[in-house]
C-alpha positions as CSV (number, residue, x, y, z in Angstrom):
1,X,110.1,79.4,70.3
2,X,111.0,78.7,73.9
3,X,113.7,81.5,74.0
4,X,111.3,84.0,72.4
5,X,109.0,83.0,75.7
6,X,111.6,83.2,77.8
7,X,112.7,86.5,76.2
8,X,109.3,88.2,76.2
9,X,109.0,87.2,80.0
10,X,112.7,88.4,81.0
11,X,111.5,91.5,79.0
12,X,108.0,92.2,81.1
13,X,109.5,91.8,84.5
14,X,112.3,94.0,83.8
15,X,109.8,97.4,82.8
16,X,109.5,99.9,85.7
17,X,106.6,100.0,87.9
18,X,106.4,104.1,86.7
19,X,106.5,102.8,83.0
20,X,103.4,100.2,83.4
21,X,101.3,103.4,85.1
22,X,102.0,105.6,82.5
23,X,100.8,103.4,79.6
24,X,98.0,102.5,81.8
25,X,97.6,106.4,82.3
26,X,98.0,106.3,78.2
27,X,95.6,103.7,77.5
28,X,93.4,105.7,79.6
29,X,93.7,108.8,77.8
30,X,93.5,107.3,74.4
31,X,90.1,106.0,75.4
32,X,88.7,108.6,77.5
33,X,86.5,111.2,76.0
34,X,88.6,114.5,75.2
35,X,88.1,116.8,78.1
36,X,91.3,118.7,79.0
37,X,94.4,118.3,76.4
38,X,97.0,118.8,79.3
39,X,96.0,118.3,83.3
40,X,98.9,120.3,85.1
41,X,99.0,118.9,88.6
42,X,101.3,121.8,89.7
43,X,98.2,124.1,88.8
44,X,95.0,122.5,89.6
45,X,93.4,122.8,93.0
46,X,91.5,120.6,94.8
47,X,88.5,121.6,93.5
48,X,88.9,121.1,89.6
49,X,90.4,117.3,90.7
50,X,86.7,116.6,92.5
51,X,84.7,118.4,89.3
52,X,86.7,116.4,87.5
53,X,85.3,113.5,85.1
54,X,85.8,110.0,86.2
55,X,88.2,109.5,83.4
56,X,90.4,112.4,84.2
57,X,90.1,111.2,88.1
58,X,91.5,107.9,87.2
59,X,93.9,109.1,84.6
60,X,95.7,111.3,87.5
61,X,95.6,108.9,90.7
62,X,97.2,106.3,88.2
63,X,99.9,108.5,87.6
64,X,100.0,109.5,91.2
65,X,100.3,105.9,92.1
66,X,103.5,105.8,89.6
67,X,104.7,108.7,91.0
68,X,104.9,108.1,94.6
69,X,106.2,104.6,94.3
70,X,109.5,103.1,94.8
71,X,111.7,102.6,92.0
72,X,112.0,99.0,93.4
73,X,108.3,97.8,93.3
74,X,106.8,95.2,91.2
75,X,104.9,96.6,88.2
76,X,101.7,96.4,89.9
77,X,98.4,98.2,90.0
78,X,96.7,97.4,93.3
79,X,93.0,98.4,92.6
80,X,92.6,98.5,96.4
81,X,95.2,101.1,97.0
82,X,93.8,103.3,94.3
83,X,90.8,103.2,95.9
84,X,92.0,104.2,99.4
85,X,94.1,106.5,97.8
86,X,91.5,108.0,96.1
87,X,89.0,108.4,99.2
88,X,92.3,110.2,101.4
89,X,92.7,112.7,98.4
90,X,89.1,113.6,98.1
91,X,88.5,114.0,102.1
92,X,91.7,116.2,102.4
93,X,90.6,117.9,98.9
94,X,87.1,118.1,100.3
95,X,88.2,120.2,103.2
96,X,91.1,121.9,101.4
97,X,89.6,122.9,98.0
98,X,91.7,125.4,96.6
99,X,94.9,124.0,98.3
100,X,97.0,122.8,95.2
101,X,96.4,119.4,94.0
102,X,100.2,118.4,93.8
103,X,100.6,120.1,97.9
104,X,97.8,117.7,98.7
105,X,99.2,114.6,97.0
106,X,102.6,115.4,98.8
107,X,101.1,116.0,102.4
108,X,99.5,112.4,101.8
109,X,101.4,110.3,100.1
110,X,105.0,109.9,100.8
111,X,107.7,109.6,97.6
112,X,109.7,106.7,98.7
């Protein structure tokens, strides 16, 4: 039993940080109401990301956090930085509406 533990822990730490935000982003999903089947960053503007539903908003800066981490971080979701995050990508979008959503993310947040 002790080296199942000890497996299951070895196991956890080992799983990329980009791998915990997309189950999150997942989990999300599977529990959101159906809005949108498919949410192409690449595509939407500014302005479909702030008339978009709170579930949608949260599914995309979770994967955004993922995204523009470093393959080196701890699997961690810092609440705090989602938040900030979040309020830089609506002022920028807010002045910028039908500037890409992707060219926005990438003029704020840096891919290490």
């Amino acid at each position: 039993m002790i080296f199942k533990g000890a497996m299951r822990a070895a196991a956890t730490t080992a799983i990329h940080p980009a791998v915990m935000v997309a189950v999150l982003a997942a989990v999300l999903t599977w529990s959101a109401p159906a809005k949108a089947s498919e949410i192409n960053l690449f595509t939407w503007t500014c302005k479909q990301f702030q008339s978009a539903s709170k579930d949608e908003i949260t599914l995309i800066l979770a994967w955004l956090d993922g995204y523009y981490r470093a393959e080196d971080d701890p699997p961690v979701v810092d609440t705090n930085q989602l938040d900030a995050n979040a309020k830089k990508l609506n002022a920028y979008c807010a002045a910028h509406p039908d500037t890409k959503l992707i060219t926005a993310a990438d003029s704020l947040f840096e891919r290490e």
